[in-house]
N, C-alpha and C positions, 0 to 999 in steps of 0.2 A: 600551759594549762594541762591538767591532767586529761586521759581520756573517759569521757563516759557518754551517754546518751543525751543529745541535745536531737534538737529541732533542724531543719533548713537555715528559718528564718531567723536563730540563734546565726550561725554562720554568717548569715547575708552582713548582719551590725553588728559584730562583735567582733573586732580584728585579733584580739588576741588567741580566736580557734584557729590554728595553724593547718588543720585539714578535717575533712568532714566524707563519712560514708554515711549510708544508711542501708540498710537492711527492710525491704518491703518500705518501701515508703508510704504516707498518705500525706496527702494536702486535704485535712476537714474539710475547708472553706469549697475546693471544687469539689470533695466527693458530695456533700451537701447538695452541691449546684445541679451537677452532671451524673450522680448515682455512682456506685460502687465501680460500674463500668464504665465510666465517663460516655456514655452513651445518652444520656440527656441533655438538654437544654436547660441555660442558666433560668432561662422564665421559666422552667419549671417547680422553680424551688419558689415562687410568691408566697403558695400555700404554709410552706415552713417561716418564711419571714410571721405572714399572719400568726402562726402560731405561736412564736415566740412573742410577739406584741400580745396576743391577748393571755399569752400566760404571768407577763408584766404587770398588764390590768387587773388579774384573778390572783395575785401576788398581795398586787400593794391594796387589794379589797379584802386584805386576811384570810385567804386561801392556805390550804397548804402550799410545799412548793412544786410544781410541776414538772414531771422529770421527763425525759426520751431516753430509751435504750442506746448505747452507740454499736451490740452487738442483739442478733435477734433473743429476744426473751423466753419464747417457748422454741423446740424442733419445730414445730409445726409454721414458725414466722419466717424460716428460712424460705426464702425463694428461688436460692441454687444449692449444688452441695458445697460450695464454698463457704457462704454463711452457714448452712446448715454447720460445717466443721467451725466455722467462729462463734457459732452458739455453743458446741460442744468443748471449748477452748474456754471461754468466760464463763458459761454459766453450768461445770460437772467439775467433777474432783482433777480432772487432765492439769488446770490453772487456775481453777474459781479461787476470787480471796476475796473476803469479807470485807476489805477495805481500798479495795480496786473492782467497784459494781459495776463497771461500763456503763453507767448510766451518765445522762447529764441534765441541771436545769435548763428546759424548754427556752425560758429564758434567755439563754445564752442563742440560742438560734440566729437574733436581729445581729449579731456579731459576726457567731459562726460563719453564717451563708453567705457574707460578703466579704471575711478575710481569705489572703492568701497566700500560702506558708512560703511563695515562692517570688513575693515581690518582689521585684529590683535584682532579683538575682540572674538576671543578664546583664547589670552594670557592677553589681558588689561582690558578687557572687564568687569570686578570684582565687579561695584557696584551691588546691588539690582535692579533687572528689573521688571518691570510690563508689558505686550504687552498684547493689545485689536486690536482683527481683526473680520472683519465678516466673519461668516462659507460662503457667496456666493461672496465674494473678490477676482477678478482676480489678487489680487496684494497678497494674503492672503503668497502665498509661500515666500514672503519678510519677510515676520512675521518670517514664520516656520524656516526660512534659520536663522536669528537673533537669534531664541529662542533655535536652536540647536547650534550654533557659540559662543556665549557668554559663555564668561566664569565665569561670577557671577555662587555663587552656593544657590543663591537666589533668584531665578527669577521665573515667574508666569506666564501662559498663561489665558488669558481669552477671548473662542469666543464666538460673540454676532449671534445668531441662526439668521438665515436669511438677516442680513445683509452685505452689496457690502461696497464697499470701500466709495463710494462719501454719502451712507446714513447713515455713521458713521461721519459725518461733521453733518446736521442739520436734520437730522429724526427724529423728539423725539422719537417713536416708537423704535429707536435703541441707538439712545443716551440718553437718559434716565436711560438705564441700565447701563452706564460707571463713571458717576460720582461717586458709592460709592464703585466701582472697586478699584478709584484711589485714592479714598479721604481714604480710608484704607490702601493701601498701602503706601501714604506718610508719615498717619499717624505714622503707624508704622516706617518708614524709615529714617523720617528727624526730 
């Protein structure tokens, strides 16, 4: 199989991915649950279930469709400079595209909040791993959770000193370190 961007959970059921990195990982389902920081609690997230149930109801009662941002929609929704930078990422000229809104149907919530990109991947999870996070990544504990959960008994952590989630997309500063991370491990791997 060629290489290009898949999922975790792509990996976990599909034996024909021969090896799997990721770069800033997220698991939806637990940032949903536990927040950007995984610093909450799954009961925290009932409110989001509700909300995707009655955006279901306000659907099929000929509504429009109900959308959530997946990145903050004004500066002003950011509540670190992290998102702050992920607002600036999706929604100004840095990456904004008209056809990748970061938005999603509300809807989608009763799913979201209780899937887990990292099911079973302490029994299935067997190919060769590669993960790249940055040491200042509110999402970093996504990494940790994956790189402790996988069951490959070849798997590699690699954190990039100082870098957050969104400046592991186009910072040279931090990406720059990542290409011969991976380009060695494919090498070796595929």
């Amino acid at each position: 199989m060629r290489r290009r961007r898949l999922c975790g959970q792509c990996a976990i059921n599909d034996r024909r991915i021969k090896a799997l990195e990721t770069v800033s990982a997220v698991n939806i389902g637990a940032m949903l649950r536990n927040g950007w920081e995984g610093k909450g609690s799954s009961r925290d997230a009932f409110p989001l279930l509700e909300a995707g149930s009655q955006a279901r109801t306000t659907e099929a009662n000929g509504s429009a469709q109900v959308i959530f941002p997946l990145a903050p929609l004004k500066e002003e929704d950011a509540f670190s400079e992290e998102l702050r930078e992920a607002w600036e990422y999706y929604r100004t000229p840095r990456c904004a595209c008209s056809t990748a809104p970061s938005i999603a149907a509300s809807r989608s919530l009763t799913q979201l909040v209780t899937y887990d990109a990292f099911n079973m991947a302490d029994v299935f999870l067997t190919q060769p791993l590669q993960i790249v996070a940055g040491s200042a990544a509110g999402s970093k504990w996504m990494s940790d959770d994956l790189y402790a959960r996988a069951a490959s008994g070849d798997k590699n952590y690699h954190v990039v000193e100082g870098a957050d989630h969104m400046s592991l997309y186009d910072v040279p500063e931090y990406v720059d370190e990542t290409p011969s991370v991976l380009a060695s491990f494919f090498k070796n791997h595929l």
